[in-house]
C-alpha positions as CSV (number, residue, x, y, z in Angstrom):
1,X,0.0,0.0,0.0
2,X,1.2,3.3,-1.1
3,X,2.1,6.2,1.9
4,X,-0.4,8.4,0.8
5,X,-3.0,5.4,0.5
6,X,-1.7,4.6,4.0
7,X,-2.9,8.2,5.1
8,X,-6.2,8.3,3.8
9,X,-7.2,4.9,5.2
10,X,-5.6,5.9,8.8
11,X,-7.4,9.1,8.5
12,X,-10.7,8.1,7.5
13,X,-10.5,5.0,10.5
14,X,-9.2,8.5,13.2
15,X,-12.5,10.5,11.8
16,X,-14.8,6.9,12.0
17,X,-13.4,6.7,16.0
18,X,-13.9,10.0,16.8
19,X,-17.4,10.2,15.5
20,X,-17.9,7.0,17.5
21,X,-16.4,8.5,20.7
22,X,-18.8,11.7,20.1
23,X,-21.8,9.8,19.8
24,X,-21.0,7.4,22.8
25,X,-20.1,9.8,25.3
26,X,-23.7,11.4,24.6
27,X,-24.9,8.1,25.5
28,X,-22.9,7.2,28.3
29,X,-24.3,9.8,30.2
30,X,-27.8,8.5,29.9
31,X,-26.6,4.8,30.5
32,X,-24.5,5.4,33.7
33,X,-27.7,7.7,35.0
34,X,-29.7,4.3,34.1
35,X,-27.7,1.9,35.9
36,X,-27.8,4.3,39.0
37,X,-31.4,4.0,39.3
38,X,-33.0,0.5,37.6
39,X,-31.1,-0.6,34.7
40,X,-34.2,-2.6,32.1
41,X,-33.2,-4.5,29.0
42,X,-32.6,-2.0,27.0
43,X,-29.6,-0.7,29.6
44,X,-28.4,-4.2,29.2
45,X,-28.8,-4.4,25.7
46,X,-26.7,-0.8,25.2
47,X,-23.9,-1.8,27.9
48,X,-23.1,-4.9,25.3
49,X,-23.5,-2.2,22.1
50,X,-21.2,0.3,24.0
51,X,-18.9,-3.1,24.9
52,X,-19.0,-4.4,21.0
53,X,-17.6,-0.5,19.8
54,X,-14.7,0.0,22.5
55,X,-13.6,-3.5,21.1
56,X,-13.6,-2.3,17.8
57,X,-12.1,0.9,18.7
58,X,-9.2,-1.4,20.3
59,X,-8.7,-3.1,17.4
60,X,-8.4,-0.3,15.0
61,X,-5.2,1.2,17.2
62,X,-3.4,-2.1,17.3
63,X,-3.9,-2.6,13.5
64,X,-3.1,1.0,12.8
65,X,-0.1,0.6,15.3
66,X,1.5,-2.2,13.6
67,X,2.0,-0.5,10.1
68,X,5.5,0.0,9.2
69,X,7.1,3.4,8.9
70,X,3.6,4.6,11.1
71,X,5.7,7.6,12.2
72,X,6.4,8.7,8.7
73,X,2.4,8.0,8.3
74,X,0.8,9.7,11.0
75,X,0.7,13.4,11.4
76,X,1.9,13.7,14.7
77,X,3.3,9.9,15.6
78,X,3.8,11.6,19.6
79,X,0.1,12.5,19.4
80,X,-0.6,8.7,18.3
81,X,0.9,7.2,21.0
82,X,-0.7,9.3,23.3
83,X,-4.1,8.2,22.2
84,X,-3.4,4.9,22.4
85,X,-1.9,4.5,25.9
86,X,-5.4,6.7,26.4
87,X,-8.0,3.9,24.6
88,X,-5.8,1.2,26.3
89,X,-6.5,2.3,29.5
90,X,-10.2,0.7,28.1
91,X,-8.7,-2.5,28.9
92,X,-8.9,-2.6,32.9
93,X,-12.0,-0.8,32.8
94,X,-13.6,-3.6,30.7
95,X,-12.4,-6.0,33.1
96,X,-13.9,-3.9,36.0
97,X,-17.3,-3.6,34.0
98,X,-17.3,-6.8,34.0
99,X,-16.6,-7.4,37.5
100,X,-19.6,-5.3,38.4
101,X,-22.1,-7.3,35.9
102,X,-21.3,-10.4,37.1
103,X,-22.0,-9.2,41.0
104,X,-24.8,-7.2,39.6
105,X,-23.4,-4.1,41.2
106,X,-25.3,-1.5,39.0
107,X,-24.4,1.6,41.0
108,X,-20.2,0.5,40.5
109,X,-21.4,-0.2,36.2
110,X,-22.6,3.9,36.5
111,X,-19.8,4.6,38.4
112,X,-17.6,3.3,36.0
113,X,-18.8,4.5,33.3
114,X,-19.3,8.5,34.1
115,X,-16.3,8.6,36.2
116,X,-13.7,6.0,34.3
117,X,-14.9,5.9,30.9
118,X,-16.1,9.2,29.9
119,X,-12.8,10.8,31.2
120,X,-11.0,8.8,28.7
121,X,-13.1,9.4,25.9
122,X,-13.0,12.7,26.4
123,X,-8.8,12.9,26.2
124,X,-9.3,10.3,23.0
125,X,-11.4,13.2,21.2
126,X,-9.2,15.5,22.2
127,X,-6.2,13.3,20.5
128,X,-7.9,12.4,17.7
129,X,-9.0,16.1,16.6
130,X,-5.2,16.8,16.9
131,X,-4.6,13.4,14.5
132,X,-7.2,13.9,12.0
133,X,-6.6,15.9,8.9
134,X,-10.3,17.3,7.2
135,X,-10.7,18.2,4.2
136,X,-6.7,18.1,3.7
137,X,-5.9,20.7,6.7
138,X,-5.1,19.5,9.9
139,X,-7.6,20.0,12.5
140,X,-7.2,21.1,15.7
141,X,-10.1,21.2,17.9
């Protein structure tokens, strides 16, 4: 794959994750408020959703991160490596999630999510707006 084909695809997978991140952290903050008070099917149903995109999202950095020559790829390679020390920090949070679900502790699942997960989504957006390049200028948000 050619550099520049390298760039577009990284690109448009940074642009995919942040929109993603934008649209969960909207809907975190309804689902944690949920599991505070009487989490229904639904609750359930969004918790495996949310789990199903953070896996995805986990993916997508250690595919991206294995490309050769990444640093000559990526716009700002110390940027990169921020974000993903940032989404891996996903990792133990999973594990605690799931912790919580199996001892049906719905108040530690809120708790998790407002206080653990939204703070790292919010530093990912912040990362990725630095990464992504629209329209063929580099944003900066």
């Amino acid at each position: 794959m050619k550099i520049q084909d390298s760039k577009i695809l990284i690109n448009d997978i940074l642009i995919s994750s942040n929109e993603y991140i934008q649209n969960a952290k909207k809907a975190l903050k309804h689902l944690s408020e949920e599991f505070y008070q009487a989490p229904e099917s639904k609750s359930w149903t969004d918790l495996a959703d949310f789990f199903e995109g953070i896996q995805w999202i986990l993916e997508t950095i250690s595919r991206i991160d294995q490309i050769s020559n990444l640093e000559t790829i990526i716009s700002n390679y110390k940027i990169w490596n921020e974000y993903v020390q940032n989404i891996k920090g996903l990792n133990e949070i999973v594990r605690e999630l799931d912790d919580a679900m199996k001892n049906n502790d719905h108040v530690l699942i809120g708790d998790l999510l407002q206080y653990e997960v939204l703070p790292i989504f919010e530093g990912a957006e912040h990362k990725l707006g630095l990464l992504m390049v629209l329209g063929g200028h580099q944003h900066v948000s």
